[in-house]
C-alpha positions in Angstrom: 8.9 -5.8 44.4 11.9 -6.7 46.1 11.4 -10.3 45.4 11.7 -9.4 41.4 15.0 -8.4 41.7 16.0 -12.1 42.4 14.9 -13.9 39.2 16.1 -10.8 37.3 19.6 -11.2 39.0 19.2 -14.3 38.5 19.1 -14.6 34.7 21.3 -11.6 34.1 23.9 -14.3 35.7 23.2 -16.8 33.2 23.3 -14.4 30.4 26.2 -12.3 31.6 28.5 -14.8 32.8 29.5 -17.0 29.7 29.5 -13.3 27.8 32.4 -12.1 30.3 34.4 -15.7 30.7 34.4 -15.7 26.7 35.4 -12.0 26.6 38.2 -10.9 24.9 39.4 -7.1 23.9 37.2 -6.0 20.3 35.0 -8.1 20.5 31.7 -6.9 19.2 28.9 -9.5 20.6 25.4 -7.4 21.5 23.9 -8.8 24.4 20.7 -8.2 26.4 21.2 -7.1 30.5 19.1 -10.0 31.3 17.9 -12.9 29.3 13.9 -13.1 29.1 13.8 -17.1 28.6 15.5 -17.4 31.8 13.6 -15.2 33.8 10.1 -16.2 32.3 11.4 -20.1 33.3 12.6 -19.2 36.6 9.2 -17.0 37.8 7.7 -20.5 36.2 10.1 -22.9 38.2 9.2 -21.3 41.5 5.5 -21.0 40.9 5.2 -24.5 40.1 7.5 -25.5 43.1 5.0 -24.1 45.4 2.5 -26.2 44.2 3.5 -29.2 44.9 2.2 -29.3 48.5 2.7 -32.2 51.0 4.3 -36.0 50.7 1.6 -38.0 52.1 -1.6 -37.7 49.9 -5.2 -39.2 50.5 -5.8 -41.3 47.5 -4.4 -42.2 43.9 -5.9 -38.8 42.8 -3.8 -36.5 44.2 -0.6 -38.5 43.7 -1.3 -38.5 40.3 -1.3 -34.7 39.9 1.8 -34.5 42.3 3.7 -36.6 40.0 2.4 -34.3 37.1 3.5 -31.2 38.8 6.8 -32.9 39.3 7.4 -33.9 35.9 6.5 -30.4 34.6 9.1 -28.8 37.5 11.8 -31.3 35.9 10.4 -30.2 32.5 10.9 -26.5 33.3 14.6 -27.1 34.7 15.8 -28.8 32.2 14.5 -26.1 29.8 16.3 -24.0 30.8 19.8 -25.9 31.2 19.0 -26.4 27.4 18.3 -22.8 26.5 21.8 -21.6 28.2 23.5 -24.3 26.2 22.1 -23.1 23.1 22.9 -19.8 24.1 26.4 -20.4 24.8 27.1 -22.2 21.4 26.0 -18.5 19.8 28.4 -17.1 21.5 30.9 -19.7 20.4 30.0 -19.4 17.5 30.6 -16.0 16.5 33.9 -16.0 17.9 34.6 -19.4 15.8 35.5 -21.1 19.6 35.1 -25.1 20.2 32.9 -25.7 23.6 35.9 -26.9 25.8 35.6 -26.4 29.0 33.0 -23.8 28.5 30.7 -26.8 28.5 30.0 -26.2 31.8 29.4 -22.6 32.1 25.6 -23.6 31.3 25.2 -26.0 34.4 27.0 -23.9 36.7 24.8 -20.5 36.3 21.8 -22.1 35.8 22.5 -24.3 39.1 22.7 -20.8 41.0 20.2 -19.2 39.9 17.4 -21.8 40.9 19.3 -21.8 43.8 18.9 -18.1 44.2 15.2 -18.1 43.9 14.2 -22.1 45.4 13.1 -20.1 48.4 11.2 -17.0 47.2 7.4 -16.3 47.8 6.1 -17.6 44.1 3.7 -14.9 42.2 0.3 -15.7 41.2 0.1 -17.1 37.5 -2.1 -13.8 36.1 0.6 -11.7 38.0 3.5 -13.7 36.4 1.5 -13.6 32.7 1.4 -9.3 33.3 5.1 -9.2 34.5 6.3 -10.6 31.2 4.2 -8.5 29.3 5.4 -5.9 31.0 9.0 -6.8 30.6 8.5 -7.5 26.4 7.0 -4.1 26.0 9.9 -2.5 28.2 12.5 -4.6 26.0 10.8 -3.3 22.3 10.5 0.5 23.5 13.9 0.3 25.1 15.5 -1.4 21.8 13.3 1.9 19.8 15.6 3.8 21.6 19.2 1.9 22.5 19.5 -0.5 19.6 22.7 -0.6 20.0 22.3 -2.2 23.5 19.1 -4.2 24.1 17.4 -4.7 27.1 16.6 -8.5 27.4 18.1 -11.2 25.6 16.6 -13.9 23.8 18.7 -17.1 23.1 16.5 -19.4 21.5 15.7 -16.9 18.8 19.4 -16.2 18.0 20.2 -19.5 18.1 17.1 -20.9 15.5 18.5 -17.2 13.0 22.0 -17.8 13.4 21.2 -22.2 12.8 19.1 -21.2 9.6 19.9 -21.7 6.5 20.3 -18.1 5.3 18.5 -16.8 2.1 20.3 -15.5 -0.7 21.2 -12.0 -0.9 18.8 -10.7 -3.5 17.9 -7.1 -2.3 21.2 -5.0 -3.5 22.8 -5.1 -6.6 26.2 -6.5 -6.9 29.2 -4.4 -7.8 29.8 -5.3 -11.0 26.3 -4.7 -12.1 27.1 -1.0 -11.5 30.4 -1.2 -13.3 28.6 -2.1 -16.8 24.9 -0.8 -16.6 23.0 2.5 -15.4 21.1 1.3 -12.4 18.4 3.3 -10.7 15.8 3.5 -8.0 13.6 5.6 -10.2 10.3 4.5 -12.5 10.4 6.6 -14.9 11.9 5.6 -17.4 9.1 5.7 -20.3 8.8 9.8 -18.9 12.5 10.2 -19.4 13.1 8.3 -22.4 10.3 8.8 -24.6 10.7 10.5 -28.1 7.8 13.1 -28.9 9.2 13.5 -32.7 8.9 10.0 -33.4 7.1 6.5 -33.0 7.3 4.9 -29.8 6.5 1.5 -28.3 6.7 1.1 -24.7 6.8 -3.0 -24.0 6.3 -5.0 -20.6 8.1 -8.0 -20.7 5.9 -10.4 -17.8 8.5 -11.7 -15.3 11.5 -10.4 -16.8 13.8 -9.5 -13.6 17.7 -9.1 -13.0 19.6 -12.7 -12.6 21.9 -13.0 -9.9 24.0 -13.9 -12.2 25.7 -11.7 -14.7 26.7 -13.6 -17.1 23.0 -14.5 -17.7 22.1 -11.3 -18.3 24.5 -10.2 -20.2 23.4 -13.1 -22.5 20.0 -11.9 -23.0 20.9 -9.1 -23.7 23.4 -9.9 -26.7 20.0 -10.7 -28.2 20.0 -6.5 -28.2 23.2 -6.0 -29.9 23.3 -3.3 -32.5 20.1 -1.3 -31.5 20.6 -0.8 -27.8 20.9 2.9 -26.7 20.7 2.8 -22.7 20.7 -0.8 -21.1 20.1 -0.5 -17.4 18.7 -1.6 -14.0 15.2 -0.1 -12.1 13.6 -0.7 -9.2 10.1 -1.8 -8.4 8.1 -1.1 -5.3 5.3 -3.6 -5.9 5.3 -7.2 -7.8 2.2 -6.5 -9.7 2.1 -5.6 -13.6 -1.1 -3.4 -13.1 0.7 -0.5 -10.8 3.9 -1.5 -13.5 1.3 -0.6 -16.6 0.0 2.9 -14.4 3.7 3.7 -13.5 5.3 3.6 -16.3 2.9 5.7 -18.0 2.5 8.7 -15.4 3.6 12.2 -17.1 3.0 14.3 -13.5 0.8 14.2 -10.5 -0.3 17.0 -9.0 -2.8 17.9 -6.4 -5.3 20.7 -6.2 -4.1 23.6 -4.1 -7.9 24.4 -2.2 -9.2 20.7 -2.0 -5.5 19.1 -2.4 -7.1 16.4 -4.3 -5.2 14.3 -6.3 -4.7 13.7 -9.6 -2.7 11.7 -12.5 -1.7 13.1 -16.0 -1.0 10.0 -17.7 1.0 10.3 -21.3 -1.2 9.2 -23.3 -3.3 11.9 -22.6 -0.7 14.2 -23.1 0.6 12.7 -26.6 -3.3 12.7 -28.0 -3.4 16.2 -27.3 -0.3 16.9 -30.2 -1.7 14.4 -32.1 -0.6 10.6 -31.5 -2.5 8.2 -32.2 -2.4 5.8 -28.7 -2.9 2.1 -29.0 -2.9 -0.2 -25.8 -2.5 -4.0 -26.6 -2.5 -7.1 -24.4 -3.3 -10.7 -25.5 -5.0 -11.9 -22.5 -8.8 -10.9 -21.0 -9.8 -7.0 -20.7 -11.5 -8.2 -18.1 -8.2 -9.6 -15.9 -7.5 -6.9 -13.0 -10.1 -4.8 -14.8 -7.6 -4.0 -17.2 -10.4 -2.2 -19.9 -11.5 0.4 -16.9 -8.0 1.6 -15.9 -6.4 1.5 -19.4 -9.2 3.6 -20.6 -8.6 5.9 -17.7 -4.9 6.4 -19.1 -6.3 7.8 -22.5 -5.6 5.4 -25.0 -7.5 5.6 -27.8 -8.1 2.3 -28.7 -7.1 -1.0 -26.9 -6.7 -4.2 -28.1 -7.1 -7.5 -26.2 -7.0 -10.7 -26.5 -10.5 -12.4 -25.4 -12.5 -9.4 -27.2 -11.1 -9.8 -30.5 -11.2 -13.7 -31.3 -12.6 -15.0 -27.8 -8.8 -16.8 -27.3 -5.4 -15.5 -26.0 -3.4 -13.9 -28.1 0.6 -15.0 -27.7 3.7 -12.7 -28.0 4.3 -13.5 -31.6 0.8 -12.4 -32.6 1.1 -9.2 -30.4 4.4 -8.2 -32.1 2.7 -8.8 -35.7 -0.4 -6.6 -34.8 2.3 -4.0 -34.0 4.0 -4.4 -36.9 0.9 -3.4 -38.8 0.2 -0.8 -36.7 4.1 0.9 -37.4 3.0 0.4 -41.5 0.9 3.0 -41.0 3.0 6.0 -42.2 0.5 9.1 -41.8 0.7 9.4 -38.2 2.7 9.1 -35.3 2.0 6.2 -32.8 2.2 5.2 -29.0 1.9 2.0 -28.4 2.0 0.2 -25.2 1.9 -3.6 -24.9 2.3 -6.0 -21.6 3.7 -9.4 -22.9 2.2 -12.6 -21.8 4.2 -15.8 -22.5 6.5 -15.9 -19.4 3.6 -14.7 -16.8 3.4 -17.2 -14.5 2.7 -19.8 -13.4 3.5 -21.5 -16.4 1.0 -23.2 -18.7 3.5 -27.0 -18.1 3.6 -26.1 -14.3 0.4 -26.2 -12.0 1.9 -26.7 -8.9 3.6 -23.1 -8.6 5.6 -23.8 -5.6 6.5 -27.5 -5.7 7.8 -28.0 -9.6 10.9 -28.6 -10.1 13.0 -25.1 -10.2 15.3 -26.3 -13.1 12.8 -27.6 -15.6 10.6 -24.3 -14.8 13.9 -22.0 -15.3 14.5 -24.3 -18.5 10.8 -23.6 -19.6 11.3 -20.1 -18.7 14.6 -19.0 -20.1 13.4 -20.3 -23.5 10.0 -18.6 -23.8 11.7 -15.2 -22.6 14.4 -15.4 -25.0 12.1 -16.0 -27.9 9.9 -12.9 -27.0 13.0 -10.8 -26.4 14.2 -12.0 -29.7 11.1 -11.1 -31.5 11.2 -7.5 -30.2 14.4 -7.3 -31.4 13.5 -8.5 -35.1 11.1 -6.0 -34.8 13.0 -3.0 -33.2 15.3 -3.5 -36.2 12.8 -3.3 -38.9 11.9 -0.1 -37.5 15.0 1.9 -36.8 13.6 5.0 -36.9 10.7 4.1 -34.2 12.1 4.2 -30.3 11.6 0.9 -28.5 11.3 1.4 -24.4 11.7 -2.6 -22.9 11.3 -2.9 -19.3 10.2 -6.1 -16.8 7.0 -5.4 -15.2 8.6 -7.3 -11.9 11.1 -10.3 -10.8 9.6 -14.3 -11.0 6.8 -15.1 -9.0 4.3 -17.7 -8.3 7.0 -20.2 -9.3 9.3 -22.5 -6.9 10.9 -20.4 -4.1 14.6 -22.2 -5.5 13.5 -20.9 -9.0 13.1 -16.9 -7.5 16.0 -16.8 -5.4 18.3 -16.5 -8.5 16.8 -13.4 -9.4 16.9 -10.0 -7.6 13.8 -8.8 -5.6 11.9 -6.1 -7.2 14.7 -5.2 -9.8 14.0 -5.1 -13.6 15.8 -4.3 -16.4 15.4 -1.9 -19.2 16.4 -1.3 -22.5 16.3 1.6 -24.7 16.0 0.3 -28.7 17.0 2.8 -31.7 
């Protein structure tokens, strides 16, 4: 055991050392007690040392695996001369320092500490395999419980995180999003909005999310002007427009207080039972996600699809005309419920999802969205008296990564018509 202490020592010298010669009052630079690169490579150095056995061999053979133990020795040593380098340029970097004369920190520790374990009895290669798993699992439960102050330190992984490119932020809303709309964590919105003395159509717009940009919001949503009641901001859990379609239209859940099973009262249930007539509509196949068994599990009473009626999709325009018709009818109240389809993806001009070019697909994109928004608007104004519920079912997916990163994960807006 004793003989552990020295490669431990030893790399808490090359971690600590640059940390304290760099130190400087404030500073805020979290650092492990010992750096688990270095002491994995220096259990490694020695064990490999000790193999290397006499000068004088018997034939080509053995020279030829001397020389291969050699090279991987020099191999190891300079590994980890290269590793403290890299791990002094983190440090330099946060503190926005040029290398100088710190240049040489790297060869100076790392020259000791081979020096202070050259001479110590090497482990066996199983024993050195359980030490560091040993040491990894000490490090993870150590950082459940110290985050602040982590137990091993891991250069290489700091350095590649801190030398990445860095993703944009896409996870909080900005600011001045909650300076001009209502923004909320909650799905609810059909629940809290819905009118029960009037028509209402509930509409899922496919792969409408929030831009990153403001100003491109706020320009679809001038389409909008005149009928808006409540424009605002929700949250999605999950990127899927099935568990959008069963969210958005759950009244309660409530569970059974001897078997505490579980179940889901679903609106339209509840608006057939005072008399609504409930229509589901979507222009693609029933059979897509099994989109006839759960919608008929809601309670609509009838649903409308694409493939059944005249064996083709049906686009947005069509949709909106078949809802139109429906609205004529004056004799009885309506929910509706429609999931658009134009701007799923991936596009119909774009097979290769993840290679296209991001600016021709937001070009394709930006057009088709604003002509089914516009539509629902020209439609939501021929029926003022009917309340219009317009959400996203989730951000862009299945489209270039360029394309998705100027929209916001999992947020989608909403808009309350009339």
């Amino acid at each position: 055991m004793k003989k552990l202490l020295y490669p431990l020592i030893a790399s808490a010298l090359i971690t600590i050392v640059p940390f304290l010669l760099t130190f400087e009052k404030g500073q805020d630079i979290i650092r492990g007690l010992f750096s688990y690169e270095y002491f994995a490579l220096l259990l490694l150095i020695v064990f490999v040392k000790s193999k290397l056995g006499h000068i004088y061999f018997a034939n080509k053979k053995e020279l030829c695996a001397y020389a291969g133990k050699t090279l991987i020795l020099i191999s190891l040593i300079i590994l980890i001369f290269i590793i403290a380098w890299l791990d002094l340029q983190n440090i330099l970097a946060i503190k926005g320092w040029n290398t100088g004369w710190y240049g040489l920190i790297p060869f100076a520790t790392c020259g000791l500490a081979i020096a202070m374990v050259w001479q110590i009895k090497p482990f066996k290669f199983n024993a050195i395999c359980f030490i560091l798993f040993v040491a990894l699992i000490l490090h993870l439960e150590a950082n459940n419980q110290y985050a602040t102050q982590p137990l091993a330190q891991f250069p290489t992984i700091d350095y590649l995180e801190r030398s990445s490119p860095k993703p944009v932020q896409r996870s909080e809303i900005a600011n001045e999003f909650y300076n001009k709309f209502t923004i909320t964590d909650s799905v609810t919105i059909t629940r809290d909005y819905i009118d029960t003395t009037r028509n209402n159509v509930i509409i899922l717009v496919e792969s409408w999310g929030v831009p990153l940009d403001i100003q491109r919001f706020e320009k679809q949503l001038e389409i909008f002007d005149g009928i808006t009641t409540v424009i605002g901001i929700h949250n999605r859990m999950y990127s899927r427009t099935k568990t959008a379609e069963r969210e958005d239209l759950i009244q309660i859940i409530t569970h059974d207080s001897v078997t505490r099973k579980r179940d889901t009262i679903f609106l339209p249930q509840v608006l057939n039972s005072i008399g609504y007539k409930t229509t589901f509509l979507f222009g693609g196949d029933s059979l897509k996600h099994q989109r006839y068994k759960y919608i008929k599990n809601i309670g609509f009473n009838e649903a409308v699809y694409g493939k059944d009626t005249n064996n083709s999709i049906l686009n947005d325009i069509q949709i909106i005309n078949k809802i139109d018709s429906i609205l004529a009818d004056t004799t009885q109240t309506h929910f509706i419920a429609w999931t658009a389809l134009d701007t799923k993806f991936p596009l119909s001009r774009f097979t290769n999802i993840y290679y296209s070019n991001p600016d021709a697909v937001d070009s394709a994109y930006t057009a088709q969205l604003t002509s089914t928004l516009l539509h629902i608007a020209n439609l939501a104004s021929k029926h003022p008296k009917t309340r219009f519920i317009v959400q996203g079912d989730h951000n862009p997916i299945l489209s270039p990564l360029k394309f998705q990163e100027r929209f916001y994960k999992r947020w989608v807006p909403f808009v309350i018509l009339n």
